[in-house]
N, CA, C and O atoms as a printed pandas DataFrame, in Angstrom:
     atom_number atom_name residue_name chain_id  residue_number  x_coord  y_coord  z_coord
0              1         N          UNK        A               1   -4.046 -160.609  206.338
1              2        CA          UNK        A               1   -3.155 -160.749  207.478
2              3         C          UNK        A               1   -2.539 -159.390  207.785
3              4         O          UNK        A               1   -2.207 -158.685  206.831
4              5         N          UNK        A               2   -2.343 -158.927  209.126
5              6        CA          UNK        A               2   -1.899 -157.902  209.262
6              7         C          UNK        A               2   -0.461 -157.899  210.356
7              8         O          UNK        A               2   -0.211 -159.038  210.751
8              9         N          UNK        A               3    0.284 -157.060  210.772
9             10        CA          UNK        A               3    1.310 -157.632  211.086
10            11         C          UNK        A               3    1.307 -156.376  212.109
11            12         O          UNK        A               3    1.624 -155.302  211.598
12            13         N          UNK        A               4    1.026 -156.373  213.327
13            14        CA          UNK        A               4    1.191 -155.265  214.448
14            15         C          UNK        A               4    2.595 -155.194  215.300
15            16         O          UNK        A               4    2.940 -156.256  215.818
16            17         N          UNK        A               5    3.511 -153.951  215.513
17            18        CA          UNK        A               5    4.352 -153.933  216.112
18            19         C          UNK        A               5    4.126 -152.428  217.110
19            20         O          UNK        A               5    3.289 -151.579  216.802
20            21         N          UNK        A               6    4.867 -152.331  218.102
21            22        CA          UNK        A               6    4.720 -151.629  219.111
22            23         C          UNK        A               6    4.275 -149.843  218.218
23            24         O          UNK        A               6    5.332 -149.368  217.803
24            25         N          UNK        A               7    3.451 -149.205  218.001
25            26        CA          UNK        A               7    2.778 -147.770  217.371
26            27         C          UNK        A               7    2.825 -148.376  215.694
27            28         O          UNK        A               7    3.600 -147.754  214.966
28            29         N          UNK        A               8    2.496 -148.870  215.419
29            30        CA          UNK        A               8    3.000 -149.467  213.835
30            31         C          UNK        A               8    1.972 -150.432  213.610
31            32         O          UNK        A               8    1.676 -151.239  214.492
32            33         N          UNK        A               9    1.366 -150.413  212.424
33            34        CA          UNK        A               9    0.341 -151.229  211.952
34            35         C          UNK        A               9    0.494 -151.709  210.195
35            36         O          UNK        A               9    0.123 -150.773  209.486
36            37         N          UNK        A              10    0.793 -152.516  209.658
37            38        CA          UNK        A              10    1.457 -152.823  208.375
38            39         C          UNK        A              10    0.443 -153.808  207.897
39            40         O          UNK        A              10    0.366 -154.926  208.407
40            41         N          UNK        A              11   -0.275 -153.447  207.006
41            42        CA          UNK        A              11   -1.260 -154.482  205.944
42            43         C          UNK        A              11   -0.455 -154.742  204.976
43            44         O          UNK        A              11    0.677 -154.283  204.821
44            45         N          UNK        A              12   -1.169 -155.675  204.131
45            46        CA          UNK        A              12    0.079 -156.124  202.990
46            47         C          UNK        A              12   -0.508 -155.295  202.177
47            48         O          UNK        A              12   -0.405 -155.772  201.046
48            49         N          UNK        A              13   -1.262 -153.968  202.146
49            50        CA          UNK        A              13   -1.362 -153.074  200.973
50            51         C          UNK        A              13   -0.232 -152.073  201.284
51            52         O          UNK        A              13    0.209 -151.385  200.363
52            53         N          UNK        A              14    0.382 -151.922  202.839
53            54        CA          UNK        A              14    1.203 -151.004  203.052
54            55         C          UNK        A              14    2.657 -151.975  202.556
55            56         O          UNK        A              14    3.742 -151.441  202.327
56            57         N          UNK        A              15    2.462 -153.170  202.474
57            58        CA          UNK        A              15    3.712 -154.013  202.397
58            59         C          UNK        A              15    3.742 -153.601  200.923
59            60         O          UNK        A              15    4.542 -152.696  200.682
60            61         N          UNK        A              16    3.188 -153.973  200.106
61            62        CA          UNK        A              16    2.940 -153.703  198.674
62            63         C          UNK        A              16    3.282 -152.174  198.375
63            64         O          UNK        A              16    3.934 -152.009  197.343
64            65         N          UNK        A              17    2.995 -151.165  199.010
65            66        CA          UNK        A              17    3.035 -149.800  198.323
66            67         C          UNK        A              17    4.771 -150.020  199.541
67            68         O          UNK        A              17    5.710 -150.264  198.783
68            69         N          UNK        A              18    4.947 -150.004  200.091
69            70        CA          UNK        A              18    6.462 -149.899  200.278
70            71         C          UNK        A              18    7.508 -150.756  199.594
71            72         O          UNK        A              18    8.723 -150.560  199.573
72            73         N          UNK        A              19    6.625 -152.022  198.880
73            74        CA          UNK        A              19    7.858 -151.899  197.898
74            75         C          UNK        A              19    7.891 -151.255  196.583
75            76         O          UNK        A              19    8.819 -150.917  195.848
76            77         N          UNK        A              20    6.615 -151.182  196.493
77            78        CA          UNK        A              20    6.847 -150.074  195.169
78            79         C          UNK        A              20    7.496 -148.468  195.855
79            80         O          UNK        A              20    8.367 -147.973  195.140
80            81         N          UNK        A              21    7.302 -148.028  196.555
81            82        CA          UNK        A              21    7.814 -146.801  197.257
82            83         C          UNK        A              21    9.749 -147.202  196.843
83            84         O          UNK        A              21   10.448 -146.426  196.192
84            85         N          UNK        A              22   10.276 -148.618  197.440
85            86        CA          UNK        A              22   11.248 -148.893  197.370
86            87         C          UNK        A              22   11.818 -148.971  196.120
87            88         O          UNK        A              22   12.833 -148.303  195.923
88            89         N          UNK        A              23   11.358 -149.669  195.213
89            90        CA          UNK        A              23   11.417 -150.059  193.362
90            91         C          UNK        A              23   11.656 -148.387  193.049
91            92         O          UNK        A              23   12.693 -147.893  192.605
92            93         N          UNK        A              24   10.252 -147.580  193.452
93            94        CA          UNK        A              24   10.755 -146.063  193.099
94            95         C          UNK        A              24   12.262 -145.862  193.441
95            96         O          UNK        A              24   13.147 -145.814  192.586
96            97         N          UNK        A              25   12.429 -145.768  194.582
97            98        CA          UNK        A              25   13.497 -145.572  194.771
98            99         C          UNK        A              25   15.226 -145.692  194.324
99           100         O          UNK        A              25   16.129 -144.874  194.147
100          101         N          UNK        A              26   15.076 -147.452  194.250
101          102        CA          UNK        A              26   16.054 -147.738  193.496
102          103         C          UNK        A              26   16.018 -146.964  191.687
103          104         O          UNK        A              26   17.013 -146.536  191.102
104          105         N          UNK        A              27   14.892 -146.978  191.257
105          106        CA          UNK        A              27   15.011 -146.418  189.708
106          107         C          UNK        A              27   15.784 -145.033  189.845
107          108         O          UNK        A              27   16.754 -144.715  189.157
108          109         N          UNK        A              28   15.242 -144.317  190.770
109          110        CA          UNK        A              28   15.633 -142.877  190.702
110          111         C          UNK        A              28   16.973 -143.225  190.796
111          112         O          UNK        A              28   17.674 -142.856  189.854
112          113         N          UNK        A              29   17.699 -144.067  192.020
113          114        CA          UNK        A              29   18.863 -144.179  191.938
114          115         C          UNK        A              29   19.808 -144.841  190.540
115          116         O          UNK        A              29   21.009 -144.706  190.304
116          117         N          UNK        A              30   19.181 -145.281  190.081
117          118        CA          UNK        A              30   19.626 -146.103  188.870
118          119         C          UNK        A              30   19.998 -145.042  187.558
119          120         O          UNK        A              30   20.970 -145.003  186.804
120          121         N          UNK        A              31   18.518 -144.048  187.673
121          122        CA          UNK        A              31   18.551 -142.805  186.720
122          123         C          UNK        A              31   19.336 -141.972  187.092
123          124         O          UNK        A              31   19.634 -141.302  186.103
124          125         N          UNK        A              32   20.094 -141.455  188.369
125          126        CA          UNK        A              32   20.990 -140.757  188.601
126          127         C          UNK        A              32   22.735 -141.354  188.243
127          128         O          UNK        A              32   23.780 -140.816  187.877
128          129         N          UNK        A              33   22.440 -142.285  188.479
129          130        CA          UNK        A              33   23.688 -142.959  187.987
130          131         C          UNK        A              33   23.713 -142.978  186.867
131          132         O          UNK        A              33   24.850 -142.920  186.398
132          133         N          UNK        A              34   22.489 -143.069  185.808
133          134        CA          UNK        A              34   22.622 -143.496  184.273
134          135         C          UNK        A              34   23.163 -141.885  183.716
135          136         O          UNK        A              34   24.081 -141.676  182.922
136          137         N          UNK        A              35   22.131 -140.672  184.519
137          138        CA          UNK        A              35   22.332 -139.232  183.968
138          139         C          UNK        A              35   23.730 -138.908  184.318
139          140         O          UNK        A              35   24.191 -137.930  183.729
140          141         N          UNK        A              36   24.562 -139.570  185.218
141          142        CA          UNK        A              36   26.119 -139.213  185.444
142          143         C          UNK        A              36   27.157 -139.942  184.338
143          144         O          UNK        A              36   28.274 -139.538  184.017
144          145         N          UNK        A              37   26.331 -141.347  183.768
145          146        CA          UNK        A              37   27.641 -141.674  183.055
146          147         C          UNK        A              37   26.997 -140.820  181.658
147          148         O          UNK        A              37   27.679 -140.310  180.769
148          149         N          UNK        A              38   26.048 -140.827  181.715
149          150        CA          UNK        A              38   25.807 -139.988  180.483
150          151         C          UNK        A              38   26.447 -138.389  180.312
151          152         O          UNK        A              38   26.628 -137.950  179.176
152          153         N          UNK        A              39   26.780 -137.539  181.550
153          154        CA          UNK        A              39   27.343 -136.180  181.561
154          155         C          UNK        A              39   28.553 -136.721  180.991
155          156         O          UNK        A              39   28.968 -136.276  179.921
156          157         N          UNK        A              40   29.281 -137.830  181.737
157          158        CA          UNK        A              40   30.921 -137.875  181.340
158          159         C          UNK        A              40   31.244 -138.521  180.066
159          160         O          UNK        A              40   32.393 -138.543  179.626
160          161         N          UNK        A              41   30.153 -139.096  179.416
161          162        CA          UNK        A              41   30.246 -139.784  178.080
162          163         C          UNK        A              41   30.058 -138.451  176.611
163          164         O          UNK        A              41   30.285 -138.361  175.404
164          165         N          UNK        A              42   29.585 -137.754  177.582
165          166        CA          UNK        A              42   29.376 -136.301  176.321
166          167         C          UNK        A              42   30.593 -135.059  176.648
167          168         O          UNK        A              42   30.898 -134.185  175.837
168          169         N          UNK        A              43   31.104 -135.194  177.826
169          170        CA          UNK        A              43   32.157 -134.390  178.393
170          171         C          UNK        A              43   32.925 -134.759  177.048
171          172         O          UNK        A              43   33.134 -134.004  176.098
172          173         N          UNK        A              44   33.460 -136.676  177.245
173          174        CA          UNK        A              44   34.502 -137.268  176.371
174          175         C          UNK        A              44   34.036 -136.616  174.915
175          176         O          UNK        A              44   34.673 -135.885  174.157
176          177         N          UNK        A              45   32.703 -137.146  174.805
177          178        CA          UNK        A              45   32.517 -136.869  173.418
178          179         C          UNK        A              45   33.149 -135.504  172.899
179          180         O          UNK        A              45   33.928 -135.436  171.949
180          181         N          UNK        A              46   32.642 -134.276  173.764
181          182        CA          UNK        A              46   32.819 -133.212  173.459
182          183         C          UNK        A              46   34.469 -132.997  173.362
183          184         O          UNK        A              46   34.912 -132.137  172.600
184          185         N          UNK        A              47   35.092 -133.576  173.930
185          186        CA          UNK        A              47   36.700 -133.381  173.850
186          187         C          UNK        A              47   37.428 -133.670  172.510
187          188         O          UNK        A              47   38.192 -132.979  171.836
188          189         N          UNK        A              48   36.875 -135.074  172.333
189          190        CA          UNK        A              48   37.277 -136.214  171.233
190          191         C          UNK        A              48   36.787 -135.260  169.769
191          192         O          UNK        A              48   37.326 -135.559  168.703
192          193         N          UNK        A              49   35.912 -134.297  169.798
193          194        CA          UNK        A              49   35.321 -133.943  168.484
194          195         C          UNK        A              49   36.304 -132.572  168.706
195          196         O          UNK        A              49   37.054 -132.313  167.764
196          197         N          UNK        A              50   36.349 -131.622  169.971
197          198        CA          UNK        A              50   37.583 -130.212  169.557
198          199         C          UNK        A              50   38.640 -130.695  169.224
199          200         O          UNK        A              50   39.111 -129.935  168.378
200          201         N          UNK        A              51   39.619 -131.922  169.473
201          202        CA          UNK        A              51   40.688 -132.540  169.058
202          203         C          UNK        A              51   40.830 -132.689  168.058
203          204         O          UNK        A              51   41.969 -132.634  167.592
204          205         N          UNK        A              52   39.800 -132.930  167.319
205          206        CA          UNK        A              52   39.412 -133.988  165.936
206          207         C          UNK        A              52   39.626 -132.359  164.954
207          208         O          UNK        A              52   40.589 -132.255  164.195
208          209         N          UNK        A              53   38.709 -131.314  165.098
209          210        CA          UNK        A              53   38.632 -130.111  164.857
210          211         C          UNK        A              53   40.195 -129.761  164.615
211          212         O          UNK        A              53   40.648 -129.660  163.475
212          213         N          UNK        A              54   40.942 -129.591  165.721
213          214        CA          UNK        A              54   42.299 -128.963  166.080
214          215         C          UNK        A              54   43.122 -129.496  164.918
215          216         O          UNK        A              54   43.510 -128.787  163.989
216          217         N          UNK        A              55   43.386 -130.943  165.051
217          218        CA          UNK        A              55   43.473 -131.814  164.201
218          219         C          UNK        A              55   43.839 -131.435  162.529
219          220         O          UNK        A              55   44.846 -131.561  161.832
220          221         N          UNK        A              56   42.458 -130.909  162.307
221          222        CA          UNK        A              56   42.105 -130.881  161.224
222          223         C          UNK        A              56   42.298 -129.671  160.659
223          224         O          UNK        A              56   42.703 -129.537  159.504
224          225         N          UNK        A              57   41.940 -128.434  161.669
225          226        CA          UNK        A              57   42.495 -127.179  161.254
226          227         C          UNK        A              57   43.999 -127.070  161.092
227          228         O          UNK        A              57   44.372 -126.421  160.116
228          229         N          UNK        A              58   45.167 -127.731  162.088
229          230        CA          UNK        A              58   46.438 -127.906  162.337
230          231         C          UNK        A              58   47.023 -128.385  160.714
231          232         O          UNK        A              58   48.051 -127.905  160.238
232          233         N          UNK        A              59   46.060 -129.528  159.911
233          234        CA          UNK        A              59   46.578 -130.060  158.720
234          235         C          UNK        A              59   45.779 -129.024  157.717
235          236         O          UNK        A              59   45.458 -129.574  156.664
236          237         N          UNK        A              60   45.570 -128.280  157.774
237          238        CA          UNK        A              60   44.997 -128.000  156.840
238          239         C          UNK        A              60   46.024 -126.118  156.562
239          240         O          UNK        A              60   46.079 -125.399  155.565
240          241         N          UNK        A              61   46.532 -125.987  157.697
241          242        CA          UNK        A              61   47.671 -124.855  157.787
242          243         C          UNK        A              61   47.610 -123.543  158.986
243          244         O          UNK        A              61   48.168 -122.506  159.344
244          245         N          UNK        A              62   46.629 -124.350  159.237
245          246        CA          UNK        A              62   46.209 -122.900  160.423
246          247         C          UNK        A              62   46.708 -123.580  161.624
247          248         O          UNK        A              62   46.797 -124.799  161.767
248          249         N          UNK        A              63   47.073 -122.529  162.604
249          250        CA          UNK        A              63   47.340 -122.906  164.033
250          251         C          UNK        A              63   46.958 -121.768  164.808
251          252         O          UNK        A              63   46.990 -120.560  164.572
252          253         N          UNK        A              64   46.370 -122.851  166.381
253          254        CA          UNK        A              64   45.648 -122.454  166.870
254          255         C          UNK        A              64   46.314 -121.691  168.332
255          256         O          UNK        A              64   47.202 -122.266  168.961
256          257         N          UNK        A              65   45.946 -120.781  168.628
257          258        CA          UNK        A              65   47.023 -119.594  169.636
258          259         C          UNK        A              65   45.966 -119.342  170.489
259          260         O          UNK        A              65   44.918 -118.791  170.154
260          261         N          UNK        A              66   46.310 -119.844  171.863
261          262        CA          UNK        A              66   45.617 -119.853  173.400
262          263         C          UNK        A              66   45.953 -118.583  173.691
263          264         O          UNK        A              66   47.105 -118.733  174.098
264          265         N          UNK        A              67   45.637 -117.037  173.775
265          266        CA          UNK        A              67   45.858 -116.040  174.469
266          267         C          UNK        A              67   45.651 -116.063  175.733
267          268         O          UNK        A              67   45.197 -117.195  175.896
268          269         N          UNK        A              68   45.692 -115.411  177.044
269          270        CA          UNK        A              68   45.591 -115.175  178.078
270          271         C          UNK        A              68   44.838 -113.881  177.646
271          272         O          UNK        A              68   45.117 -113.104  176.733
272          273         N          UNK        A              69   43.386 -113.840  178.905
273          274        CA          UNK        A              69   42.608 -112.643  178.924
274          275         C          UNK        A              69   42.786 -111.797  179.453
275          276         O          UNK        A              69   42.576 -112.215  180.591
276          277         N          UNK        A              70   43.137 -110.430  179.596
277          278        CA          UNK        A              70   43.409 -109.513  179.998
278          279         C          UNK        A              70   42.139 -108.912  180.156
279          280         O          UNK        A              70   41.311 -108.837  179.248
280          281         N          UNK        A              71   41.920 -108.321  181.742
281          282        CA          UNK        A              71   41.169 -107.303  182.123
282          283         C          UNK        A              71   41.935 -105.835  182.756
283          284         O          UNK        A              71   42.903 -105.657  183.496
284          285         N          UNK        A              72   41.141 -105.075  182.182
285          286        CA          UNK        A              72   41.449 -104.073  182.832
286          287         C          UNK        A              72   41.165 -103.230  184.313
287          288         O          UNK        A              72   40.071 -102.676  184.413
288          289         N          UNK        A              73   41.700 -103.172  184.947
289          290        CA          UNK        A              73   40.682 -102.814  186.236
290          291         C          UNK        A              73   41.366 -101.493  186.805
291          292         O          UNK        A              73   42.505 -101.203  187.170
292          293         N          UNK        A              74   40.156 -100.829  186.714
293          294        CA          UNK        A              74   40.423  -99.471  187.727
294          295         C          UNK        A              74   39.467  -99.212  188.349
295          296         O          UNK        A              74   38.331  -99.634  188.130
296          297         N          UNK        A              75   40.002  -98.076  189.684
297          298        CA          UNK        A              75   39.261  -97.982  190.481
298          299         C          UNK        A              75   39.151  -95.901  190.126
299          300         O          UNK        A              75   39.916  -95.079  189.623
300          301         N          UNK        A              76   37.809  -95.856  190.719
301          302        CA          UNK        A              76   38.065  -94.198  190.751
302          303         C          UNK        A              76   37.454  -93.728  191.480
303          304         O          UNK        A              76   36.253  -93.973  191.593
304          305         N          UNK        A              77   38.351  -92.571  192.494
305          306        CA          UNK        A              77   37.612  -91.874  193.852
306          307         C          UNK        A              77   37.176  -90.695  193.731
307          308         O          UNK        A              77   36.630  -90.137  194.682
């Protein structure tokens, strides 16, 4: 069966590969969403383990001192 509309011609092999075209689609979308909660689940992770660190250096007698970076800048004519 084929299904004709005004410049457009649709077999059910084109019906078939557009929904797999579509299925593609949604996955990619699915994998972009999965690779985003996965960035912010390792962000956390990564936080939760320097804390844990801080933590641990803090009990153990050391403390930890945030400097500000200083650059130097000159110019010469």
């Amino acid at each position: 069966m084929q299904i004709s509309f005004p410049f457009l011609l649709i077999s059910p092999m084109a019906q078939s590969l557009e929904q797999i075209n579509q299925s593609l689609h949604k996955l990619e979308e699915t994998a972009i969403e999965l690779g985003e909660k996965l960035h912010l689940a390792h962000q956390g992770y990564r936080r939760v383990l320097a804390q844990t660190a801080h933590e641990q250096l803090i009990m153990s007698g050391f403390t930890l001192v945030r400097k500000p970076i200083r650059r130097n800048f000159s110019i010469s004519l």
